[in-house]
N, C-alpha and C positions, 0 to 999 in steps of 0.2 A: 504494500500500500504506500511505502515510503518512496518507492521508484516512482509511483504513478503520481506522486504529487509533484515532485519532484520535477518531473516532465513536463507538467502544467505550468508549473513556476515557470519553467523555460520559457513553455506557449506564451502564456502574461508577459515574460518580462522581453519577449521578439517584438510581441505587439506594440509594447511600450516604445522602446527602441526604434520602431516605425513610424510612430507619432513625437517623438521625441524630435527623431532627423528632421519627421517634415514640420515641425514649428520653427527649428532653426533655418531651414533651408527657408520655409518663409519669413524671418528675418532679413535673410541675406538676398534677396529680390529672386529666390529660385538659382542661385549662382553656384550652388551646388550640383546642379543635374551637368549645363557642359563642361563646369571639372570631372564628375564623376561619372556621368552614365556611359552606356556604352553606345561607343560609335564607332560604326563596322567597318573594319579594313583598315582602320588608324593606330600604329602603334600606343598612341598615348589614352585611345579608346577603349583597350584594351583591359584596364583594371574596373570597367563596369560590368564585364561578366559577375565579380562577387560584390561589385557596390550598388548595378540596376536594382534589386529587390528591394532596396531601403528606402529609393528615391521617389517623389509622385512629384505631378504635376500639380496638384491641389490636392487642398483637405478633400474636395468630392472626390479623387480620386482615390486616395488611401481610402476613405469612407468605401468606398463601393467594392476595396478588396478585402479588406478589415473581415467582417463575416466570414467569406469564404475560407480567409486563414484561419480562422478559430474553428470554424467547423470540420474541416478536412486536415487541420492540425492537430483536433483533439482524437479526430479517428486513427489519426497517422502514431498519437501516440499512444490511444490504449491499442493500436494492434502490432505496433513496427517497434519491441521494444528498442533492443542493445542494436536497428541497422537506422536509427533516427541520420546520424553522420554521414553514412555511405549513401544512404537514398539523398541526404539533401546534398552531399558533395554531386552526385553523377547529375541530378535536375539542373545545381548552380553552373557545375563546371561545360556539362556539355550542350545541354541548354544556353548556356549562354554563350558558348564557345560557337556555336552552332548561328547565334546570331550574329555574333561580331565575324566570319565566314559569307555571310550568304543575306544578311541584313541588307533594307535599305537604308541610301545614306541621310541618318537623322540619329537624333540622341535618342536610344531605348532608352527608356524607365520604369521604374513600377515593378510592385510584388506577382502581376498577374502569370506572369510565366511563371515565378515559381507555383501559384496557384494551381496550372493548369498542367505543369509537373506532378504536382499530389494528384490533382486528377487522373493523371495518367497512370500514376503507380498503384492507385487504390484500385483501381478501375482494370487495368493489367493483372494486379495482385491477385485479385479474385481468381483471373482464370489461372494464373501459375498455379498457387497454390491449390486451391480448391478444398479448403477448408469452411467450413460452414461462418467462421467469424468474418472470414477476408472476400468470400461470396455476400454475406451481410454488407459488409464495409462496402463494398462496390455498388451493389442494390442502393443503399443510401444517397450513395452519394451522384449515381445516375439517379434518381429519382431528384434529387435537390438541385443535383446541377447538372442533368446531361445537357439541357439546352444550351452550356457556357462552350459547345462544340464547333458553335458557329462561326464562333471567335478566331476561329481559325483561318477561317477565312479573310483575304484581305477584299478592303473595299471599304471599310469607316477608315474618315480623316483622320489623323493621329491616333491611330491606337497600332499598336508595333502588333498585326498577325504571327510576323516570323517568333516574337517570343512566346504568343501562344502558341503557337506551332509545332517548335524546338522545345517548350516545355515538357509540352505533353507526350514527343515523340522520347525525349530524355527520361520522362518518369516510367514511361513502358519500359523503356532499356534495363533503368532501373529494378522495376518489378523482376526482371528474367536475370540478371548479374547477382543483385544483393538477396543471399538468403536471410529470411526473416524465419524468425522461431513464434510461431503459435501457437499457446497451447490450446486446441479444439483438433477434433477428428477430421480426416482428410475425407472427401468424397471420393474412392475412388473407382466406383463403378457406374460414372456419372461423366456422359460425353457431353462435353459444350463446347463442342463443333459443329 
């Protein structure tokens, strides 16, 4: 029980951390994003791969990721315990490696790729695994967010598709690389092909 709070703390104190950056960043007239975000194909763009998830362009912006991280954070941490690091190293690293690559050129920002990363690994996880909790976890979180798929798509003015894109391609990779230990019964005479 001491791990799972443990873990929560964390979730709280990410969140924090994210509204934290962005009051200062709105201090600073937003002069944080083209220091820090990432912008593809520019060596000096480059340290936004692990700084993009801190950065929004507005409080509405962090508002409108904010939920989704608490929700598909708290699933990620009662089900993904001791692979919390690996899964969010491979969404950060290659996820965002993936947009400073093949991104257009503008400043990525924003938690949504990783968002759409956890999507991806919850949502992947299910069929890896095929435990009755990690099939739950995926059911939920398609039920709450499968429509955030669209996002994928480009075609709305400023909002970076490629880091949905690359998120959610990086949280599936994820789901298949980092084994996660759950404890609940495997389905294994249960085709979801």
């Amino acid at each position: 029980m001491r791990a799972f709070f443990r873990r929560a703390a964390a979730l709280a104190a990410f969140v924090a951390l994210l509204w934290a950056v962005q009051v200062v960043n709105w201090i600073v007239g937003y002069g944080l994003n083209p220091a820090f975000g990432l912008i593809p194909r520019q060596p000096g763009g480059l340290d936004g791969v692990i700084a993009m998830p801190l950065l929004h362009g507005s409080f509405a912006h962090l508002m409108a990721n904010t939920p989704p991280i608490l929700v598909m954070g708290g699933l990620l941490m009662a089900t993904t315990t001791r692979a919390l690091l690996p899964v969010n190293a491979v969404v950060i690293g290659l996820g965002g490696g993936l947009v400073w690559l093949f991104g257009s050129s503008a400043i990525h920002i924003g938690a949504s790729g990783l968002v759409f990363g956890w999507f991806g690994f919850l949502v992947a996880r299910g069929f890896v695994d095929r435990s009755l909790t990690t099939l739950g976890a995926a059911l939920v979180v398609g039920v709450l967010y499968g429509s955030i798929i669209w996002g994928v798509l480009p075609g709305q003015p400023g909002v970076s598709w490629e880091a949905h894109l690359f998120g959610a391609i990086a949280g599936a990779v994820a789901a298949v690389l980092v084994r996660t230990h759950v404890h609940a019964p495997r389905l294994g005479d249960v085709d979801l092909e």
